[in-house]
N, C-alpha and C positions, 0 to 999 in steps of 0.2 A: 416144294418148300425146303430151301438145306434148315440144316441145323449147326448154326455158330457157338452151340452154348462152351464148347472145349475154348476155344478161340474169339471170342464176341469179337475181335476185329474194327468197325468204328464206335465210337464211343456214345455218337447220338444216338445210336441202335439199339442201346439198352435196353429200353422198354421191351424190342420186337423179342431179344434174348431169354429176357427173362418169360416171356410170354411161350414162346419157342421150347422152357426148359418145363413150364406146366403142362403143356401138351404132349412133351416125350413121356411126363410122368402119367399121365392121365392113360395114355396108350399101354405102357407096361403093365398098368393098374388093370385095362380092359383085356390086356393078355392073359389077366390071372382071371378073367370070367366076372369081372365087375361092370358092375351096371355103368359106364361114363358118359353114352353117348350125347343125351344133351348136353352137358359138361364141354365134353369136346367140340360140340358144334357153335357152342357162345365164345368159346375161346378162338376156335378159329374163325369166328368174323370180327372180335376183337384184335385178332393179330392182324386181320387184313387192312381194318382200320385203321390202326394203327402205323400199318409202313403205309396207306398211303398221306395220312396225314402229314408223317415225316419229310415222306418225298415229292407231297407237293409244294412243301414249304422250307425246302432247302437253302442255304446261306449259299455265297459263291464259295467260301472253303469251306464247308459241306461239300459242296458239289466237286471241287477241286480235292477231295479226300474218297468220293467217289471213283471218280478218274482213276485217282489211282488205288483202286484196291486189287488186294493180292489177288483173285479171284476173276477179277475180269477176262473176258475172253481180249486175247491178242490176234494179232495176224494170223497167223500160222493156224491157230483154231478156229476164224473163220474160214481158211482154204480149206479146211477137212468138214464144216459142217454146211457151206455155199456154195463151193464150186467144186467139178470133177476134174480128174484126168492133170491135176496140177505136175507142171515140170518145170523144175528150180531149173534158173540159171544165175551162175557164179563169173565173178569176179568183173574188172573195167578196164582190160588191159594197160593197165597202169603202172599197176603197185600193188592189189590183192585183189582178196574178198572181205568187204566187209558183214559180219552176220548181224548188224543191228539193219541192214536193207534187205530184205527178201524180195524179189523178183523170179518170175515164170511165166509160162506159159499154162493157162488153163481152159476150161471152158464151164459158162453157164446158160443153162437150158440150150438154147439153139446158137448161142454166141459164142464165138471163143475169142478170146479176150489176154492182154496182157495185165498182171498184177504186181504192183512194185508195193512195197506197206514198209512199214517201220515195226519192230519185234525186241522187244524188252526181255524174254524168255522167262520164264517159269521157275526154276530153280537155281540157287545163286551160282550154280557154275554155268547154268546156261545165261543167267544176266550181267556175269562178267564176262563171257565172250561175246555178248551181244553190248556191250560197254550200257546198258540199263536203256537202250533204245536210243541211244547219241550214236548216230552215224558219223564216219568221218568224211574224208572227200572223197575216198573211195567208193561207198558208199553211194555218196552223190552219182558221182558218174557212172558210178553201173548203173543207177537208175534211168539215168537219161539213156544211157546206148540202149538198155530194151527198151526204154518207150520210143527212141528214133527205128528199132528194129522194128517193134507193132504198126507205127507209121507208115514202113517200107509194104508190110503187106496186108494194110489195112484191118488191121485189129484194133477196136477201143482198148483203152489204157482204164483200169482202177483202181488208183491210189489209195491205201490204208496210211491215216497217218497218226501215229501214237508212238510223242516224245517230247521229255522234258526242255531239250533243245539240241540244237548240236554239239558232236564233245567238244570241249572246249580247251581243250591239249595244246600243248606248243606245238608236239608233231604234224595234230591236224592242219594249227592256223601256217605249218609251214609249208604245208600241201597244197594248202590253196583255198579254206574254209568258206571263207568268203566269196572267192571267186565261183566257186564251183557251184553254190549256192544261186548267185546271181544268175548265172549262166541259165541253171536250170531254169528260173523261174523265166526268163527270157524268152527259151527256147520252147520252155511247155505254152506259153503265152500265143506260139504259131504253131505248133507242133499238128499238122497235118492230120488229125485222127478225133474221133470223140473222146474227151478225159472227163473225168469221173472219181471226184476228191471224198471222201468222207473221214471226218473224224472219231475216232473210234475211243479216244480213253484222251490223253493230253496232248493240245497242239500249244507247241511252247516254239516260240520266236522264229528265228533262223531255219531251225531244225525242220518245223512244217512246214514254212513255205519251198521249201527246195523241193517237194511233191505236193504243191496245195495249190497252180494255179490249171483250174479246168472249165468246163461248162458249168458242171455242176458241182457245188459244193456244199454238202452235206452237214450235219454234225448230229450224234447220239444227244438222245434229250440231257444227258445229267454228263456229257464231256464239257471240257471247255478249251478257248482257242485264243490265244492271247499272244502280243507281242512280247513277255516278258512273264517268267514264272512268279506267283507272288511272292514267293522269299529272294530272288534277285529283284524286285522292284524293291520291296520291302529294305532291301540292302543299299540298292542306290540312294531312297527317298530319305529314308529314315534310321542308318547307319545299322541297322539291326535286322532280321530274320524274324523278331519277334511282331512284328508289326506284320507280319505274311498275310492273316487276316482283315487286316485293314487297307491291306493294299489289294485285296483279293477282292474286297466289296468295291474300290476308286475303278478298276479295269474295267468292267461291265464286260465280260470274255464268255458269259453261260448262254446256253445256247439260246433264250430267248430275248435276252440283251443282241446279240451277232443276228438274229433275225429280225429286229425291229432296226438297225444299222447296216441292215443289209450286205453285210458282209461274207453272211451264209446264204443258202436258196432254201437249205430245205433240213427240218430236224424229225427225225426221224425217232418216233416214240420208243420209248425203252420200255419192259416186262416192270411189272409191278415191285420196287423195293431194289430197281437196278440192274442192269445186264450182267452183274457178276452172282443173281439168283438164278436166271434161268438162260444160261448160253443157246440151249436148241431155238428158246420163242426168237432170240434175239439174233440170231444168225436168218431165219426166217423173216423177220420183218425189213433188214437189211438186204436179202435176197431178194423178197416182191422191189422193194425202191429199185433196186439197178437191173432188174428186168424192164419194170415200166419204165424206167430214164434210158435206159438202154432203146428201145423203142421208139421213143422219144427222138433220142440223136441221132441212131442212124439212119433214120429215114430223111434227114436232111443233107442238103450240099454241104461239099467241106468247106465252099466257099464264104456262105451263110454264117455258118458255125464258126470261124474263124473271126469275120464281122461280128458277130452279138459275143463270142469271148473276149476280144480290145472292148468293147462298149461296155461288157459288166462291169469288168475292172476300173475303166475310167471313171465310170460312175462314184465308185467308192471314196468316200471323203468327201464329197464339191458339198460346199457352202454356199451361201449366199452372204454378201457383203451390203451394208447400206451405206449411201454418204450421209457421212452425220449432219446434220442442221446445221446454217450458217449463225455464227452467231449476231443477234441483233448487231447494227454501225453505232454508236452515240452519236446523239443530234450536236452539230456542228453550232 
């Protein structure tokens, strides 16, 4: 259990906080040879109760306020607590490196595997060089050249994707933003290899789909994945930012909304109170999913896997249409 009480961080957590700063006191108390143990043991199934009640009963901005908290584990933290032996690879012979795209080579358990993820960094110099996880087109294409490189020698691809959307810079959209975007999702659409998407904190527009189309597509229970951030919907619809919430409940983006719309395959439970309380559970239970999917896909043809990745996708969105009833003739 951390302790938020310096920083309480989101604001519907109060309760857990305040709860959080009785049991620090109660433990000091029992440092000094005071009797508190039953004390401490009502409190802390009080506190447990209490964050799950919270988080079983989160708003979509709630949940979008989870995403993004400062605390969450990122990419770069699950390569050090999932997988071994990681080796970055830099730059799209292009025009750079972008560091809001991380890519490598790594392995897990008996797999080795390529990782491309999106990386927001940790402290504000590493999140202005990581432009807050907005990749530009550079970016893009180095993600693609190592996944056509894993391709080349039969390695799965798995995609981390956490980001508010792509930068949205004149110099990006003069690079090719859009194009390079496109491209990817095209190209990962046939891309020769098993891919392996999960959402890990914000999948916002543009941005995620340029590493979001594979077999399996994943999402953390309390991420969410959406065409559009709610404060730019909120800006389109309704001229203001202030309306973010309102536009955050119209998107239906949380991860059990995207799996009854089937937009996702698979959501993958989060530690009690949030993955940004217990990084190690939750790098763990992220690790079981892409061993057992990993299993899963390579034991089949790539030709298979190629056929049912067009068909998922197709799927998404078909409607059904009726023709409306004729209307009665008037008797002549």
């Amino acid at each position: 259990m951390s302790n938020e009480v310096t920083n309480p961080g989101l604001a519907f957590e109060q309760p857990v906080f305040d709860l959080e700063r009785e049991i620090d006191e109660l433990q000091r108390a029992a440092a000094k040879g005071e009797d508190t143990h039953e004390q401490l043991r009502q409190l802390r199934l009080k506190h447990k109760r209490t964050l799950q009640e919270i988080y079983e009963n989160l708003t979509p901005w709630q949940t979008v306020q989870v995403a993004r908290h400062k605390d969450r584990p990122y990419t770069r933290d699950y390569l050090s607590m999932v997988f071994e032996e990681f080796v970055e690879l830099h730059g799209d012979r292009h025009f750079g490196d972008d560091r809001a795209m991380v890519t490598g080579f790594a392995k897990l358990d008996r797999y080795k595997v390529m990782i491309v993820g999106h990386q927001k960094g940790r402290t504000y110099k590493e999140r202005t060089a990581c432009y807050f996880g907005c990749a530009h087109p550079e970016g893009y294409r180095k993600a693609l050249q190592k996944m056509k490189l894993a391709a080349k020698f039969g390695l799965p691809v798995i995609c981390f994707i956490d980001t508010p959307g792509a930068y949205p810079g004149i110099g990006a959209e003069e690079r090719g933003q859009a194009w390079v975007i496109a491209e990817n999702m095209f190209e990962m659409s046939r891309l020769p290899t098993p891919v392996i998407c999960v959402v890990i904190g914000e999948g916002g527009s543009g941005g995620a789909l340029g590493i979001g189309v594979g077999d399996r597509v994943a999402i953390l229970q309390h991420a969410y994945y959406s065409v559009i951030s709610p404060e730019g919907c909120a800006g389109i619809l309704w001229k203001s930012h202030e309306f973010a919430e309102r536009a955050a409940q119209a998107l239906r983006f949380t991860s059990q909304d995207l799996l009854e719309l089937g937009v996702v395959d698979d959501v993958i439970q989060e530690p009690l109170g949030g993955a940004h309380r217990d990084h190690q559970q939750m790098a763990s239970r992220i690790k079981l999913y892409l061993t057992k999917t990993l299993r899963t896909l390579c034991d089949q043809p790539i030709e298979d896997l190629l056929s049912q990745r067009y068909e998922k996708f197709r799927r998404m969105g078909v409607f059904l249409e009726e023709t409306p009833p004729s209307e009665p003739q008037p008797a002549v």
